[in-house]
N, C-alpha and C positions, 0 to 999 in steps of 0.2 A: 434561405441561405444561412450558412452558418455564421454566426457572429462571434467564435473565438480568438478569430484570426485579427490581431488589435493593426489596425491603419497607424496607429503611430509610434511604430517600433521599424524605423527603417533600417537599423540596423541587421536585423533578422531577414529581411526583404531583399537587402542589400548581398549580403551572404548566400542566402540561396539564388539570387541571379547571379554570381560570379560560381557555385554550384554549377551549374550549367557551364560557364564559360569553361569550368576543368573537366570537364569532359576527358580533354585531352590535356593532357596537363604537362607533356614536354613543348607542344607548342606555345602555351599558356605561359610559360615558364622562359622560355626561347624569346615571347615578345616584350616578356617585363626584361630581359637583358638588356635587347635592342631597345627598349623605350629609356635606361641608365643610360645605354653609349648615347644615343641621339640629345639627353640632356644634360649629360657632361660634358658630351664634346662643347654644347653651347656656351655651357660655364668656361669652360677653358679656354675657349676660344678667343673669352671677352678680355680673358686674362692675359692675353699675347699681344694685347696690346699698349701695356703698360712697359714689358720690355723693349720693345720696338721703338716707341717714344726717346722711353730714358738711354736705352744702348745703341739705336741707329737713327734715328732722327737727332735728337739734342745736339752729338757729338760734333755733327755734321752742321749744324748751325753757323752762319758765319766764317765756314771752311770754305778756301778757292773751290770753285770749281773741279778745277782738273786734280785737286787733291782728295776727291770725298772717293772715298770706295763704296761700295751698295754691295758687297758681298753679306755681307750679316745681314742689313736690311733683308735682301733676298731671300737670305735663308730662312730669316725671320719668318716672313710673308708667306713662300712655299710652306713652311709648319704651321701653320693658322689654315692656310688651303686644306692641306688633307685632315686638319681636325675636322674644319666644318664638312668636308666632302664626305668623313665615314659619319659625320652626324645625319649628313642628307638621305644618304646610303642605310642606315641605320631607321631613319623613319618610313622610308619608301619600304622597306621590307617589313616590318612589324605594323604597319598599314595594311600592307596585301596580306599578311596574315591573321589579323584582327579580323578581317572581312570572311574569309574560312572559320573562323573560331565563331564568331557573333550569330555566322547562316548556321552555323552547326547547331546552336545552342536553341535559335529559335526553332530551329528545326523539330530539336527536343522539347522545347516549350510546345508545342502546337499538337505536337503528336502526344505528349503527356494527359493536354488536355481536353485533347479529343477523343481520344482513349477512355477519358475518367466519365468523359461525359455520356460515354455509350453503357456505363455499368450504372448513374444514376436511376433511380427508381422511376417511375411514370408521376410522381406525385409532385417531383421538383419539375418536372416541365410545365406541369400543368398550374404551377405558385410563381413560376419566374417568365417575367415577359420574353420572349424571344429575338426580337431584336437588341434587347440589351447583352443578355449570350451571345449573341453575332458580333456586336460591340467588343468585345475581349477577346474573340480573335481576329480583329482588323484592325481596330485603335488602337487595346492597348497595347497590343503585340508589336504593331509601330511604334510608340514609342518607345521601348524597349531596344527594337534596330536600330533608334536612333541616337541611345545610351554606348548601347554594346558597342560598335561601330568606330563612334568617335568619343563619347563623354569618358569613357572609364581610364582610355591612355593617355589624353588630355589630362584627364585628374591626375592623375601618376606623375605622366611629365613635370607638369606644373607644381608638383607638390616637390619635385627631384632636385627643379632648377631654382625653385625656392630656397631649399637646405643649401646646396651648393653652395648656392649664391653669397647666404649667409657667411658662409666659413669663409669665403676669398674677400667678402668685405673686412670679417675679422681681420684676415691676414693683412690686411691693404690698412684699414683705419678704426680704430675701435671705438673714436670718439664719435666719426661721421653714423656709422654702424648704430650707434645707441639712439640716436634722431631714427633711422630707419627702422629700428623696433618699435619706435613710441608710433610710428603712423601704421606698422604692419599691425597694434594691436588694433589701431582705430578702424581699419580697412575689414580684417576680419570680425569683428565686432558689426560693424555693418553687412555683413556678407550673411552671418548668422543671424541677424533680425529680420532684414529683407529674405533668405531664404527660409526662414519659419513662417512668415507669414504666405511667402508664394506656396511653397507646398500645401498648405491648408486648402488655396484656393485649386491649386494644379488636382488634385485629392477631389473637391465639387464637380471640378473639372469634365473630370473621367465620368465619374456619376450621371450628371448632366448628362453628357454625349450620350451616355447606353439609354437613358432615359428617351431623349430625341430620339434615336435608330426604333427602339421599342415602340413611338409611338407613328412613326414613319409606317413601318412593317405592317402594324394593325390596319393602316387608312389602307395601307394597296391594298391589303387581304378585302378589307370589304369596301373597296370601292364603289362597287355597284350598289351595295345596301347606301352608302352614301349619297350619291346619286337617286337613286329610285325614293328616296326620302329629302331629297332636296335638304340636305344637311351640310352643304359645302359652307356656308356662312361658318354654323358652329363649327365644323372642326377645323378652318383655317383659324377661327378664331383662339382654340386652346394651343395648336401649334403654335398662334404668336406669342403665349404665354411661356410655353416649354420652351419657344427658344430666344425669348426675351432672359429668360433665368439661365440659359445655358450662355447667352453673351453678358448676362452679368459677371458669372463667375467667372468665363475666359478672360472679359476685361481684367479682372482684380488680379487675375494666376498671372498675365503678361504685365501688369502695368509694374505689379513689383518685381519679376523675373527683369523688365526693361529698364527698368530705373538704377539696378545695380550698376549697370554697364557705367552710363556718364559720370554717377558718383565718383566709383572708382575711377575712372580716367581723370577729373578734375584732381580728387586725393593724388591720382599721379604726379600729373603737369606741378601740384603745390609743390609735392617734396622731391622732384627734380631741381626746380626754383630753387628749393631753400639750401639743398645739397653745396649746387653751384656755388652759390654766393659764402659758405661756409667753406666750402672746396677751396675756394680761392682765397680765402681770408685764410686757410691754413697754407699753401702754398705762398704766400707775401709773408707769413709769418717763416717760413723754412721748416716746417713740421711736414709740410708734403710734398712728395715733388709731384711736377707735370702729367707725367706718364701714371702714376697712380691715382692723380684727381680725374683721366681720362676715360684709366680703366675703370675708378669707380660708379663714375657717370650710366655707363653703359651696364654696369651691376645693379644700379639705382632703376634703370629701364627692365633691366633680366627679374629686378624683382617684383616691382611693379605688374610687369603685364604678365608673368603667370598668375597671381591673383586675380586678375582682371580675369583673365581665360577659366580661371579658376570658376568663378562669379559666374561665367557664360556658362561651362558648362553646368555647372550645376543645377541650372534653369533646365538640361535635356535629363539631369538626373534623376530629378524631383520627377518630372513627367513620367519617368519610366518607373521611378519608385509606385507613385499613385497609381500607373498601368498595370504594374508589375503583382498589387497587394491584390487587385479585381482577377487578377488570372490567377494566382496562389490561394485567394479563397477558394475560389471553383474548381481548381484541382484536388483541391484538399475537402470537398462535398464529401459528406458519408457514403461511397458507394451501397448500390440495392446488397443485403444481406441476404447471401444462401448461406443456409448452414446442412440440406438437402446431401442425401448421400447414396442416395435411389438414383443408379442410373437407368438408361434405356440401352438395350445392346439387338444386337440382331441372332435370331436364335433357329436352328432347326430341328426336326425332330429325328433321335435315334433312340429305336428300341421301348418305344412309349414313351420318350422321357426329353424333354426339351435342354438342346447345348448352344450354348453361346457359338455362334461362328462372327467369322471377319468377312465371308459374302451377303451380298445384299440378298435375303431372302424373300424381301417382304412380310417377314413374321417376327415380331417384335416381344419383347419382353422385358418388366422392370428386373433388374438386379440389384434385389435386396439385401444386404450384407446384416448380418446376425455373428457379432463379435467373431471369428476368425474364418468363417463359414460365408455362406450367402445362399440366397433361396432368387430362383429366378420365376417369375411371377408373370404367364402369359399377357400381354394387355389385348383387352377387348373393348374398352370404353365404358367402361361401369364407372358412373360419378354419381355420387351421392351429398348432399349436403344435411348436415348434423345439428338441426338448433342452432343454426349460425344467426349470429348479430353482430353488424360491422357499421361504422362512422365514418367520416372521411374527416370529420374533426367531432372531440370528444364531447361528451354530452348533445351532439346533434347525429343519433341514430339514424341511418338510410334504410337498414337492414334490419326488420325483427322475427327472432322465433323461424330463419325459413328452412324448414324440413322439404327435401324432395330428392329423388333418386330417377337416375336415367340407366336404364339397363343398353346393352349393347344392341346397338340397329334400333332404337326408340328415336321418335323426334318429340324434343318437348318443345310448347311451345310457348312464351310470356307475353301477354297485354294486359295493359294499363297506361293510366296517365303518363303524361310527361312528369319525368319527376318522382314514379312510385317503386324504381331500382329494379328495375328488369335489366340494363344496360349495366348495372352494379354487379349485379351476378356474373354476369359473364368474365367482368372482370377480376370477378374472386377465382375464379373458374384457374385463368391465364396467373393468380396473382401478382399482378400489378399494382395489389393491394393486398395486404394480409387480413386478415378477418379479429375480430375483435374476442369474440369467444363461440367456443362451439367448436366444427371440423368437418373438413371436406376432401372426402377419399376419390382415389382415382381406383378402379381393381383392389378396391380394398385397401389400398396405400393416403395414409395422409399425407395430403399434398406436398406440407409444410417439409416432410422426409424426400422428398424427390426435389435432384435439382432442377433449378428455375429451368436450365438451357434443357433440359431434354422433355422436362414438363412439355414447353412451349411445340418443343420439337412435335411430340404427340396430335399435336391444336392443330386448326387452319380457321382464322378470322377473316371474314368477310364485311367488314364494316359499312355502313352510309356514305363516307368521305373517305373515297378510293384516292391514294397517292400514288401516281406513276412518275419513276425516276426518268430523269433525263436518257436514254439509251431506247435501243432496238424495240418493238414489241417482242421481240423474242426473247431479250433479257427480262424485261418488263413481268410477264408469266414465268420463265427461268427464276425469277427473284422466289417463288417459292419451294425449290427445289435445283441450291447452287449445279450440282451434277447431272441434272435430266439433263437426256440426250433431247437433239432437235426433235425426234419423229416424239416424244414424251410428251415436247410442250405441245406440237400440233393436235395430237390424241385431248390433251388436257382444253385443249380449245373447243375443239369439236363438240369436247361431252357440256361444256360451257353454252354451246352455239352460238361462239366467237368465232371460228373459222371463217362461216360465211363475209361477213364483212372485211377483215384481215385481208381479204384476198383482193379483196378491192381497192386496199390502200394504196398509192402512189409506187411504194416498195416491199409490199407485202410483211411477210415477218420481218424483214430487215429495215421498215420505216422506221426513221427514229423520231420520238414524241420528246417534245419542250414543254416547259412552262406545266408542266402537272398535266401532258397530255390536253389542250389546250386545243391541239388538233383534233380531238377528238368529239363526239357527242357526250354527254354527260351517261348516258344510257350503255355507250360501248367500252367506256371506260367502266364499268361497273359488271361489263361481261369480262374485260382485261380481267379483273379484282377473282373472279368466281373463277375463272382459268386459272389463276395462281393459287388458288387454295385446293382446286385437282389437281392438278399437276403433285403438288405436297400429298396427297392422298391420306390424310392421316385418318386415325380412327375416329375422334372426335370432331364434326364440324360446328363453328359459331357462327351465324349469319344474324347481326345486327341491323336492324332494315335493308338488306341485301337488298330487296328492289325497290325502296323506296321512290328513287330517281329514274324509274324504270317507268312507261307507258304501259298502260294494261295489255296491249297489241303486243309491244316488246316481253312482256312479261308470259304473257299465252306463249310466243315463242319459246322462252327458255325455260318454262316450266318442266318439260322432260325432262333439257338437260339436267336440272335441276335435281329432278327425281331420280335420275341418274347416279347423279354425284351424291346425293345422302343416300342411295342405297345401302346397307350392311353398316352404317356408322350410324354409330350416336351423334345427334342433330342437337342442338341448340336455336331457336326460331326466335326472333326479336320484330312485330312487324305488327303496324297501320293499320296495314291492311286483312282486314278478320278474313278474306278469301284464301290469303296463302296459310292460313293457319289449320284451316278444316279437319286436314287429314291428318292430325298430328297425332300420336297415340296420346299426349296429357295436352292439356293447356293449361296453365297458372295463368290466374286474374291475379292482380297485385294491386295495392293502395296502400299508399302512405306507409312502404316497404315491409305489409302484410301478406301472405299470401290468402284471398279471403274465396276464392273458391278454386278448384280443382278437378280434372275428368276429361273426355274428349269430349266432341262439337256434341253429341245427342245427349249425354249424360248432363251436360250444363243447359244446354239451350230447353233440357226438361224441369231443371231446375228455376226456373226463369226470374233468375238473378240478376247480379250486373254482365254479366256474359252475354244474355237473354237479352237485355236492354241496349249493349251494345249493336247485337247483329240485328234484332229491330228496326233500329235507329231511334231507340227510345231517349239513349244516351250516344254523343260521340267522343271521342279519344280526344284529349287536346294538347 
């Protein structure tokens, strides 16, 4: 992950989450109105009742009965009504609009970072644990909803009815007022050491949780390995660790976010106290009258608990800030760099000479641009590799010296150790990875000039660990080729020799598979995987122990299709097993990411090398 992005710069954090909220920015603008009306009407309101006192209550003191009028009073009273009525009116609407504005935003949060996350390189998934990513779209992204929502026009409010508040005390008592600045410094002074420290802890907080989620995810994935190893001691054991640290820090983030609350309230109760008893020592003195020491009482509250509210929310801000800096890093990951300018178009022939068309013709070609020009360059599957040598971290070589070339309709095929970069290849192939030095053409094109998206287009990987999305089996195979019609994917299954079983299923093409196909055999899920890469039909296929997971019985059976399916493409072979290898026009032996011998099944097994010793069983693969 990138570490530029400094966690403790909230103001920057702070800004780009209200970024989001202006989205729309006449509603945005609409709700900060209504949050002024809803927190002056409050001010005002407190203030109506210093009139009321001194001009309708007082007057009427000690007046008969049958002589007081209540017309003012009344009138009074009805104007204090509809103040607070448009302030109620005022927040019921700038509430249900916050709620619009907040969904909208995270809306864009989520899709921003879902987004970014699909153009990340294969390199950051493969360095960042996974449950922690899932963490940042479900935790922090909560807490965030629960910022936007309510913390931010609370903060506002509170910050509104504060100023306010301030000026009508001025206007009311300046002496009472100056007691109330010397506690409002004491108050905020607390508010800012208790929330630097919470935030530090809110900040572990987040961490922690992705930490937990990440190590959660790992146990389900290999539960079974757990089990079949009778390892449930250990790893409840480190979980109690992980989440003994994650209730540390939530302890420390709550105990100071919760301690705010009563401070402030005691600091209230004191300088209501002392208000009063000043209040009334100026009132006996004739410096104040009644009505003003009442209405100021009630300003003395009005100021009091929007700091207190103040204090609370801040505790959802800080949260959302910490939430907020884990989602902002990860949008901001260096997306995978193309700089690729070789596309793939579909082309047909007129007159000897190949034209770009807009129908699908099945014939394909790079479109290589040459400064104002372009040259369109049939593909056939010609891949060659140049003295390539690649690391996946520096000074720890995978890859050295590997020269080799696959001509169109060739199958090569790779063994060697576990560990000796046959699987590395393939992936310089797809680059998933960029190479280190040296070059690898496709038709003669460096890769590195062709974009990634239509590179891959060209591909069809058949991996070990087949992933089936939650949906149909016929989207399932559909997934490699979004537009194949239905009669496409069935074809695509047949030459697979999926069909057969398919049809046995509960709901045929239309069963739908959970859990990564879970319903299925481990075996037919691996026919699903080889159906998706015909179906894609490309020229070039990669089969990374494609039947690893396969029974020999199962394996006999789909061997045609098999043969079927790499007919007229270039093959890519990655396999175990020295049987499915045989017929390959090349093999590459590899070790310790050398290629150290080269030829098909007779030309090596004459050479009676490590090839020789393999198919022996002089030596096995490990």
């Amino acid at each position: 992950m990138r570490n530029d992005f400094k966690p403790q710069d909230p103001a920057r954090t702070l800004m780009r989450i209200i970024s989001y909220m202006a989205s729309n920015k006449l509603q945005l603008i609409l709700v900060i109105l209504l949050v002024l009306v809803s927190s002056g009407a409050q001010v005002l309101g407190n203030y109506f009742v210093r009139p009321i006192i001194n001009e309708a209550i007082v007057p009427m003191i000690g007046t008969p009965e049958e002589a007081r009028v209540y017309t003012n009073f009344i009138a009074m009273i009805f104007q204090m009504i509809l103040i607070y009525a448009s302030g109620v009116l005022s927040t019921y609407f700038y509430k249900r609009l916050m709620v619009k504005i907040s969904n909208g935003a995270l809306n864009k949060i989520r899709e921003d970072l879902f987004n970014n996350m699909q153009d990340l390189p294969i390199k950051f998934y493969d360095t960042n644990p996974h449950g922690d990513l899932m963490s940042r779209f479900t935790n922090d992204v909560d807490t965030i909803r629960e910022a936007m929502s309510e913390g931010f026009t609370a903060l506002i409010s509170s910050l509104v009815t504060v100023v306010g508040t301030m000026v009508m005390m001025l206007v009311i008592s300046v002496r009472l007022t100056l007691f109330i600045f010397f506690m409002a410094i004491i108050m905020i002074l607390v508010v800012k050491t208790l929330g630097g420290l919470s935030r530090k802890y809110f900040n572990l907080r987040q961490k922690e949780v992705g930490n937990c989620n990440a190590y959660i995810e790992e146990m389900f994935e290999g539960v079974k390995v757990v089990k079949v190893f009778n390892h449930e001691e250990e790893v409840i054991e480190r979980f109690d660790e992980i989440n003994e640290e994650l209730r540390k820090v939530s302890t420390d983030a709550n105990t100071y976010a919760s301690i705010v609350m009563p401070i402030m309230g005691n600091l209230y109760y004191i300088t209501y106290a002392v208000i009063a008893a000043f209040g009334a020592i100026e009132v006996i003195g004739g410096r104040l009258d009644i009505g003003s020491l009442a209405s100021f009482l009630l300003y003395t509250r009005s100021f009091s608990q929007p700091i207190v509210n103040m204090s609370q929310q801040m505790n959802a801000i800080l949260a959302a800030l910490a939430g907020a800096e884990r989602i902002f890093q990860l949008i901001d990951e260096q997306p995978e760099v193309d700089n690729g300018k070789v596309t793939l178009v579909n082309v047909k022939e007129v007159d000897g000479k190949l034209v770009e068309c807009e129908e699908r013709t099945q014939r394909w070609a790079w479109k290589h641009p040459h400064g104002d020009s372009f040259e369109l360059v049939e593909m056939k599957g010609d891949v060659r590799f140049h003295d390539v040598n690649f690391g996946y971290e520096e000074n720890h070589p995978v890859l050295k010296h590997i020269n080799l070339f696959a001509k169109p309709g060739q199958k090569i095929a790779f063994v060697g150790s576990t560990g000796a970069g046959k699987t590395t290849i393939t992936n310089l192939i797809n680059r998933f990875y960029d190479i280190n030095s040296g070059s690898i053409t496709y038709d003669g094109i460096d890769i590195k000039l062709i974009k990634k998206d239509d590179l891959r287009r060209s591909l069809a990987m058949v991996l070990q660990d087949t992933h089936l999305f939650t949906a149909s089996v016929m989207e399932n195979i559909r997934y490699g080729k979004l537009d194949a019609t239905d009669e496409e994917v069935i074809e695509a299954a047949k030459l697979a020799n999926a069909h057969q079983f398919i049809k046995h299923l509960p709901q045929g093409y239309d069963t739908i598979l959970t859990q990564d196909g879970s319903n299925l055999s481990q075996g037919q899920r691996q026919l699903l995987a080889i159906a998706r890469a015909a179906v894609a039909n490309p020229p070039v296929l990669i089969l990374d122990e494609a039947t690893s997971s396969i029974d020999t019985r199962t394996e006999a059976i789909i061997q045609d299709g098999m043969d079927r399916l790499m007919a007229g493409r270039t093959v890519f072979v990655i396999a175990h097993r020295l049987s499915t290898v045989r017929n390959s026009n090349a093999i590459m032996v590899l070790e310790h990411g050398e290629i150290i011998e080269r030829g098909d099944h007779d030309e090596l097994m004459a050479q009676k090398g490590k090839y020789y010793q393999l198919c022996t069983g002089a030596e096995e693969l490990s």
